[in-house]
NUMI-212331 format. One record per residue (C-alpha): residue in one letter; x, y, z; residue number from 1. Coordinates in steps of 0.1 Angstrom, whole numbers, plus 5000, padded with zeros to 4 digits. Example, Ala and Ser with C-alpha at 12.3 -4.5 7.8 and 13.67 -1.06 7.14 Angstrom:
% residues 2
{rest:a&x:5123&y:4955&z:5078&nr:1};
{rest:s&x:5137&y:4989&z:5071&nr:2};
END
This chain:
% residues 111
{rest:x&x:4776&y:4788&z:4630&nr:1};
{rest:x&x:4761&y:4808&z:4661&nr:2};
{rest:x&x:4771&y:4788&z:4686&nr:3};
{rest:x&x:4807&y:4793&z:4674&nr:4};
{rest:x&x:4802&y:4828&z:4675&nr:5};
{rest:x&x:4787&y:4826&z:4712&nr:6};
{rest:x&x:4815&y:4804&z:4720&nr:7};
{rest:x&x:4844&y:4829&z:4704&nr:8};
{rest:x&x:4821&y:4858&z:4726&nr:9};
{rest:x&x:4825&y:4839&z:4758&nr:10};
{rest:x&x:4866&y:4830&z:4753&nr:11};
{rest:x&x:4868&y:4862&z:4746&nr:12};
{rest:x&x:4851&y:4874&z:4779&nr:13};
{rest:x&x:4868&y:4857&z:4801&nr:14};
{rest:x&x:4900&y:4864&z:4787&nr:15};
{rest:x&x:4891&y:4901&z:4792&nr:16};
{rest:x&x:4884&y:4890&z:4830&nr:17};
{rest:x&x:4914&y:4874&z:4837&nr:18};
{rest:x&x:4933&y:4898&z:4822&nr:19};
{rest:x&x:4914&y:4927&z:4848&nr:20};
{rest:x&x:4919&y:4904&z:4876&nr:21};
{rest:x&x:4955&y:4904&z:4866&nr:22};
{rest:x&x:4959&y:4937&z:4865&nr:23};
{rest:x&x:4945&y:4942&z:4898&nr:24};
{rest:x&x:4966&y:4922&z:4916&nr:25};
{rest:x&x:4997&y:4934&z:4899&nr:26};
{rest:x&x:4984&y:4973&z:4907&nr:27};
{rest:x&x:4977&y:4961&z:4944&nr:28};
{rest:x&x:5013&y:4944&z:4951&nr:29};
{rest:x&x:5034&y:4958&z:4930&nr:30};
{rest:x&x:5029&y:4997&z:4924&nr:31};
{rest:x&x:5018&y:5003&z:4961&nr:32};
{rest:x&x:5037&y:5041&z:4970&nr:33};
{rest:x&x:5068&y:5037&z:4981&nr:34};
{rest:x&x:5072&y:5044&z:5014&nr:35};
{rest:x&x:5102&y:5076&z:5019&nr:36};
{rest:x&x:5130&y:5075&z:5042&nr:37};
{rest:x&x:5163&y:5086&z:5055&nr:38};
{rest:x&x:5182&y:5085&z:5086&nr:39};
{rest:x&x:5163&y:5113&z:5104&nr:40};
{rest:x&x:5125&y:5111&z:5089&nr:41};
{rest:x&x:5108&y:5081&z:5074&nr:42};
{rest:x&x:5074&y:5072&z:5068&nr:43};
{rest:x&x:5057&y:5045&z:5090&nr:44};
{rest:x&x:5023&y:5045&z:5076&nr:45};
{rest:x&x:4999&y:5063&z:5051&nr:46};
{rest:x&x:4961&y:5061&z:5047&nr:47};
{rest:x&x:4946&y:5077&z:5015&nr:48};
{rest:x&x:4907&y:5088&z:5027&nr:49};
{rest:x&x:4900&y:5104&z:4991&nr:50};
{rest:x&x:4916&y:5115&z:4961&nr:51};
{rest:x&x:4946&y:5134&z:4970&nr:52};
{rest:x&x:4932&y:5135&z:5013&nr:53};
{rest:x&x:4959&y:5111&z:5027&nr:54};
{rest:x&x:4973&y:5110&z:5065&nr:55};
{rest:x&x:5010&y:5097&z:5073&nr:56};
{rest:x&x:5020&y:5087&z:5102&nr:57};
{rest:x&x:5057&y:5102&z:5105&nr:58};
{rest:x&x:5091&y:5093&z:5124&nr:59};
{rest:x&x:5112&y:5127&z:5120&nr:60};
{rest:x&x:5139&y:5119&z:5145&nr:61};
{rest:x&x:5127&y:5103&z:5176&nr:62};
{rest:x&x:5093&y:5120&z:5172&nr:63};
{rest:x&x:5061&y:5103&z:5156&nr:64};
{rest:x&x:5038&y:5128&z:5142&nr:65};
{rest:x&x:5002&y:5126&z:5125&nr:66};
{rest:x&x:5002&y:5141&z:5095&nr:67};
{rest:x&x:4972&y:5152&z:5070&nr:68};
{rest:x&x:4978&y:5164&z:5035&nr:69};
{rest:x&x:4954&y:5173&z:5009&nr:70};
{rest:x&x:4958&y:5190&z:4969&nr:71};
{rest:x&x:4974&y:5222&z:4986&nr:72};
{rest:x&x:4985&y:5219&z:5019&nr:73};
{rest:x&x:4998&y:5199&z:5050&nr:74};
{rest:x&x:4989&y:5196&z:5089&nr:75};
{rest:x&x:4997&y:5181&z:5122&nr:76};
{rest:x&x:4976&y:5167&z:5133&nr:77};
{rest:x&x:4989&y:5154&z:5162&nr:78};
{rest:x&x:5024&y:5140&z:5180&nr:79};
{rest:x&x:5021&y:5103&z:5200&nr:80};
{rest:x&x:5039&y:5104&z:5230&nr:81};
{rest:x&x:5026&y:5075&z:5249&nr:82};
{rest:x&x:5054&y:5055&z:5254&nr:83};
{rest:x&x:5031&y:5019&z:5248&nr:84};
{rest:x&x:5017&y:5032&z:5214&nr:85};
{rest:x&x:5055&y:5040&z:5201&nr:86};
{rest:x&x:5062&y:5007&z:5212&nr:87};
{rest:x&x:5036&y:4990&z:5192&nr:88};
{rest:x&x:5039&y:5012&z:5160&nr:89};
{rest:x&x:5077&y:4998&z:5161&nr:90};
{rest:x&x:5068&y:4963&z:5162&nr:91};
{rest:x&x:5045&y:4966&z:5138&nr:92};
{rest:x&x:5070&y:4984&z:5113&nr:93};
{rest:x&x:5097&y:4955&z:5122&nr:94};
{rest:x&x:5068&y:4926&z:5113&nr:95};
{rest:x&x:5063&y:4944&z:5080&nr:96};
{rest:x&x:5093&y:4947&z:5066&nr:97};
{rest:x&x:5102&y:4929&z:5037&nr:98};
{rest:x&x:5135&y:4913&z:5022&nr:99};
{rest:x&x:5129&y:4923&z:4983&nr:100};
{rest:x&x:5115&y:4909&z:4957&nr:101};
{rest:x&x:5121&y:4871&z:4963&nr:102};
{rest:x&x:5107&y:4877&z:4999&nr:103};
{rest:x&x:5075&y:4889&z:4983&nr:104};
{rest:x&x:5073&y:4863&z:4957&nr:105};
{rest:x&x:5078&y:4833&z:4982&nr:106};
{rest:x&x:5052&y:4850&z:4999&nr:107};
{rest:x&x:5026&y:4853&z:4964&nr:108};
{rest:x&x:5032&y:4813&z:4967&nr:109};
{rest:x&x:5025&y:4805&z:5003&nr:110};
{rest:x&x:4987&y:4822&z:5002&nr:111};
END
């Protein structure tokens, strides 16, 4: 009779770990903050330092910026104007873009 209860314990354990690993991945691939854009501003990339303390790197027009923003307010912190950085933020954004949700999923399955 115990070792059925140790054995229900244990499939009951890893259940609960699978379902947390699950649940990680999905948060980390799935609900990652969508990054904003129109025609004349768009957001390249963001880095969150602590709760509510991120920095974006910002296109507005043909301008990159560095911006910081925290609970209540927002700073430049800086404009890039070296041509070879532009250059390499762009190619970066072009290798990151991605075709949808299919894209993504074929490329869940290739790893």
């Amino acid at each position: 009779m115990d070792w059925l209860v140790v054995k229900a314990f244990l499939t009951m354990m890893m259940i609960v770990g699978l379902m947390f690993a699950l649940l990680i991945v999905v948060r980390k691939y799935f609900f990652n903050k969508p990054h904003v854009s129109n025609n004349n501003m768009k957001v390249l990339s963001s880095l969150s330092l602590q709760p509510k303390k991120s920095i974006y790197l910002v296109k507005v027009f043909n301008k990159v910026m560095l911006v910081g923003t925290s609970d209540n307010s927002i700073a430049a912190l800086g404009e890039i104007t070296d041509d070879e950085t532009l250059e390499m933020i762009e190619t970066t954004q072009q290798k990151k873009q991605i075709g949808g949700f299919a894209e993504l999923l074929k490329g869940l399955s290739l790893r």
